[in-house]
C-alpha positions as CSV (number, residue, x, y, z in Angstrom):
1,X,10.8,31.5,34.2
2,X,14.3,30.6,32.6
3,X,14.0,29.2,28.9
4,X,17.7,28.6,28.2
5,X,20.2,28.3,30.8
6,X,24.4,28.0,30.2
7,X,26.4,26.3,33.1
8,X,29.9,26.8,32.9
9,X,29.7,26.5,28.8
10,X,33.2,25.8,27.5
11,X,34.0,25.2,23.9
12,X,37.2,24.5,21.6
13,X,37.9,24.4,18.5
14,X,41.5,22.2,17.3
15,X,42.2,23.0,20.7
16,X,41.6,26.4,20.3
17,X,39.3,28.0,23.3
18,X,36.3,29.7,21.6
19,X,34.2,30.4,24.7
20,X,35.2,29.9,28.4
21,X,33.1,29.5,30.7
22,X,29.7,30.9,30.5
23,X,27.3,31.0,32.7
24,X,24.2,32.9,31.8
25,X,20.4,32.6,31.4
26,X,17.5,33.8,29.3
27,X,14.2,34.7,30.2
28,X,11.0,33.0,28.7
29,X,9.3,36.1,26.9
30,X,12.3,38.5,26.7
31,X,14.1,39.2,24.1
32,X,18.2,39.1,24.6
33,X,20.7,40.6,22.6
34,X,24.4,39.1,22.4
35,X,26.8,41.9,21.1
36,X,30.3,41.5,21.2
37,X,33.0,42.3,18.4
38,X,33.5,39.9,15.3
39,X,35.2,36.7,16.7
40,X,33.8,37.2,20.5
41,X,32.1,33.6,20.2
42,X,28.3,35.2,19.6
43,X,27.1,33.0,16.8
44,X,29.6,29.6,18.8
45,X,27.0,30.4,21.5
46,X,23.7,30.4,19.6
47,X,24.6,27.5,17.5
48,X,25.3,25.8,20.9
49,X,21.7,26.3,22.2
50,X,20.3,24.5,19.0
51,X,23.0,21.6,19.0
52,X,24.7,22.9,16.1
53,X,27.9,22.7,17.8
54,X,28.5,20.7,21.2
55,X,30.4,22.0,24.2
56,X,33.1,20.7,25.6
57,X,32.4,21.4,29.1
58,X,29.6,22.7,30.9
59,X,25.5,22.2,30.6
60,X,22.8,23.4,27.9
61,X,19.3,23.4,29.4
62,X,17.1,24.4,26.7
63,X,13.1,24.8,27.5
64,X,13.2,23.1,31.1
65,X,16.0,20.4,29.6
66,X,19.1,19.6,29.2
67,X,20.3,19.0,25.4
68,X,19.6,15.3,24.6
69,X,22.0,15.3,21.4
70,X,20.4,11.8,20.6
71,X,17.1,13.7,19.5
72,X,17.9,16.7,18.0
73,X,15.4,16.9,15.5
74,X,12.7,17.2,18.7
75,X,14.7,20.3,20.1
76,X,14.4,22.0,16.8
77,X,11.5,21.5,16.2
78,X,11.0,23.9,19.1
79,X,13.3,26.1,18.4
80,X,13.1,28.9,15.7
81,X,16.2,29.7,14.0
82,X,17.0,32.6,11.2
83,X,20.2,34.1,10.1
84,X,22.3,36.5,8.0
85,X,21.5,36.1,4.4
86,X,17.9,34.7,5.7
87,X,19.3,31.4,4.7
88,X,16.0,30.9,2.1
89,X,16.3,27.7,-0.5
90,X,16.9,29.5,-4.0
91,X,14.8,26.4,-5.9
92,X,11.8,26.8,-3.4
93,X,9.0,29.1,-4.0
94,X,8.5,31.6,-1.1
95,X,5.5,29.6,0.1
96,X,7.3,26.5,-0.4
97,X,10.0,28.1,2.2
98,X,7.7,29.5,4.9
99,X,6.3,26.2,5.3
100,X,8.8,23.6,5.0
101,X,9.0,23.3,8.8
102,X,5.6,22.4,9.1
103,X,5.3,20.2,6.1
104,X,8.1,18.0,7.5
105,X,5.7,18.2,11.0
106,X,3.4,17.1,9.3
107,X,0.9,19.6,10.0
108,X,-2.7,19.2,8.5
109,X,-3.5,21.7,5.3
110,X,-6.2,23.5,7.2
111,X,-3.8,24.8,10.5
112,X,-0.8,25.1,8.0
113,X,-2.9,28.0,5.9
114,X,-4.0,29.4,9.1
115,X,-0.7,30.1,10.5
116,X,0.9,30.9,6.9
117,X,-1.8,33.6,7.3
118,X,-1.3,35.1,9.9
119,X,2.5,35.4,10.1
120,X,2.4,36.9,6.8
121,X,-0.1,39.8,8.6
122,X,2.4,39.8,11.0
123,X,5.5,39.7,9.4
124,X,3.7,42.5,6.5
125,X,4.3,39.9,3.6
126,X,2.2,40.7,0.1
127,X,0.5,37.7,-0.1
128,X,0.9,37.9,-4.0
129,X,4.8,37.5,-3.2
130,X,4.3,33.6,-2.3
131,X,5.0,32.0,-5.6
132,X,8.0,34.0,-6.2
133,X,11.6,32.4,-6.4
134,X,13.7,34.6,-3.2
135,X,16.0,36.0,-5.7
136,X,12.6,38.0,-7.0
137,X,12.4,39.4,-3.8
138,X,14.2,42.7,-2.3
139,X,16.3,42.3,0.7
140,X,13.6,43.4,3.4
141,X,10.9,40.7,1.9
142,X,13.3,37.9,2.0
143,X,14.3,38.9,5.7
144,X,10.6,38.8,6.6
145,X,9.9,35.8,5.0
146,X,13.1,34.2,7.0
147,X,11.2,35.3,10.3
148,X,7.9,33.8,9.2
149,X,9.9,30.6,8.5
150,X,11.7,30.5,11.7
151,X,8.3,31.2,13.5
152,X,6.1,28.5,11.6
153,X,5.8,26.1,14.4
154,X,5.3,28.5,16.7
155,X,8.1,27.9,18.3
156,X,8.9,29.0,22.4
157,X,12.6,30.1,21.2
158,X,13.8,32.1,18.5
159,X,17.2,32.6,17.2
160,X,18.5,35.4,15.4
161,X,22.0,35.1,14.4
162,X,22.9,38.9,13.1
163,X,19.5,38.7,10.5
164,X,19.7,42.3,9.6
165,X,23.4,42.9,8.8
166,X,22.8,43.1,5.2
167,X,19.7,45.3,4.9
168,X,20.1,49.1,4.1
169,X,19.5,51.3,6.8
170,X,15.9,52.1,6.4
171,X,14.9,48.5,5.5
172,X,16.5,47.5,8.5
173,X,14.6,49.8,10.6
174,X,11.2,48.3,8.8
175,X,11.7,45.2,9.7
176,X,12.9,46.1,13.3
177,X,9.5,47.2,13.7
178,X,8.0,43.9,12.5
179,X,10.1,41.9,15.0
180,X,8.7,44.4,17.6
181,X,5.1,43.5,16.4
182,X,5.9,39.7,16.6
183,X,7.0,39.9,20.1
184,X,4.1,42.0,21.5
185,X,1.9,39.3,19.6
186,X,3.6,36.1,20.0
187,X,5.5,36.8,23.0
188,X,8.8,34.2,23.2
189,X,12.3,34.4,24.2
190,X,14.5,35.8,21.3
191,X,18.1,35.8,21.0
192,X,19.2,37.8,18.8
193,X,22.9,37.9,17.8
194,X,24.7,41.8,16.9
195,X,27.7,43.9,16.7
196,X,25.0,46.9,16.2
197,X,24.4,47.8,20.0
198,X,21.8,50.7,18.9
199,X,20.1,47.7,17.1
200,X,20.7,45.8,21.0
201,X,18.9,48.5,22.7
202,X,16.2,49.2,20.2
203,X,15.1,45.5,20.4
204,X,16.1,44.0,23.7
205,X,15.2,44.1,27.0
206,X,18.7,42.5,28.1
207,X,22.3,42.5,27.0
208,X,24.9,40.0,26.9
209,X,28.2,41.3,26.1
210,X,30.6,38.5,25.1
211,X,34.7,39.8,24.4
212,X,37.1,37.0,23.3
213,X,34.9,34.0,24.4
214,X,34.3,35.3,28.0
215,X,31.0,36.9,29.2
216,X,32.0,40.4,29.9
217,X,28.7,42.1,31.1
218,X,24.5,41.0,31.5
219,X,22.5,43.5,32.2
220,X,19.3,44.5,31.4
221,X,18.4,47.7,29.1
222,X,17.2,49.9,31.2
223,X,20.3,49.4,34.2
224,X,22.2,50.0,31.2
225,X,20.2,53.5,30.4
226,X,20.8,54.7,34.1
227,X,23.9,53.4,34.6
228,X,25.4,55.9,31.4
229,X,22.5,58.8,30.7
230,X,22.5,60.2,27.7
231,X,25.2,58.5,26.0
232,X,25.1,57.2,22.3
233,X,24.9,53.3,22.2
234,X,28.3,52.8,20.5
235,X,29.9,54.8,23.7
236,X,27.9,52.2,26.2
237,X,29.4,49.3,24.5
238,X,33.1,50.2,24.1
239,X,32.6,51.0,27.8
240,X,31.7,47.9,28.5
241,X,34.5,46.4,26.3
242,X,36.8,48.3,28.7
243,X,37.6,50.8,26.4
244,X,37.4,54.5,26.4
245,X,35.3,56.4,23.5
């Protein structure tokens, strides 16, 4: 089953062509990476599949639907989203950010503390961090408590606009494991944005490889594993890019 599907996605900026014509889907329960170099249109095209930013020509459907762009706030509500810089509220206490999502739902006290549980098991949060401010917190802990804010309402799609850009090597490859534990758990489609494509292969199962707005190249991990044996990551991708490492 498909839980996002782009037909013929266009989008402009002041006139300016930012992606051209993309058509692409994304399985439910599969996690897709879109890599591509800075300026490719990667983040234009995640932002698209939450509203963010409306095309100029084509078709979103999101979870069996087209985008109605008169109810948003519905979409979302759906739709997990986390980025670079984990995007926390500096006033809010970490608790107060994990469940802002589903205080604004609504959600009753009892199912709220249930779920706040179990993501932070999941996403390996000291419970004792909760009434911190996210400045208190090292890099890795605010990135996990991004994820167990974008996954709050359980949502059926996850967006991850570059997340781990800014974590240190090792930190990053902590967390990468968490994100690995999610999925086998809580399994979802995940998009996850990256110019990292040894981060692409670690964590996807497909790649979508965007270069100046146009799709260049979809193809799941393992074609991509056949198609070049034993060649680093960073050699695949400027391959792709049409270039020669």
């Amino acid at each position: 089953m498909t839980a996002v599907a782009l037909d013929q996605l266009g989008m402009e900026f002041a006139g300016t062509p930012v992606l051209t014509d993309i058509t692409v889907s994304f399985p439910e329960e599969s996690v897709t990476a879109v890599i591509g170099r800075s300026g490719s249109g990667k983040s234009t095209l995640l932002r698209s599949i939450n509203g963010l930013v409306r095309p100029t020509q084509g078709r979103v459907e999101v979870l069996g639907q087209a985008i109605d762009y008169e109810r948003l706030p519905a979409l979302r509500r759906r739709i997990g989203y986390a980025v670079q810089g984990t995007g926390l509220f500096p006033h809010l206490s970490v608790r107060s950010n994990i469940t802002l999502p589903a205080r604004l739902a609504n959600w009753e006290a009892p199912r709220l503390e249930a779920r706040v549980e179990r993501l932070l098991d999941l996403v390996h949060l000291d419970r004792e961090l909760l009434d911190r401010y996210p400045f208190e917190l090292s890099g890795g802990q605010q990135q996990r408590a991004g994820l167990a804010r974008a996954m709050i309402l359980e949502p059926a799609l996850l967006l991850l606009d570059e997340p781990f850009a800014a974590l240190d090597p090792l930190t990053r490859l902590d967390v990468h494991e968490q994100l690995l534990e999610l999925q086998r758990e809580e399994p979802r489609c995940i998009l996850l944005v990256t110019h990292d494509m040894r981060e692409a292969m670690k964590l996807a199962d497909q790649v979508v490889v965007l270069e100046q707005g146009r799709l260049l190249e979809t193809a799941s991990v393992e074609e991509l594993k056949a198609r070049h044996p034993n060649e680093e990551p960073e050699r695949i991708l400027l391959k792709l890019l049409g270039e020669q490492a």
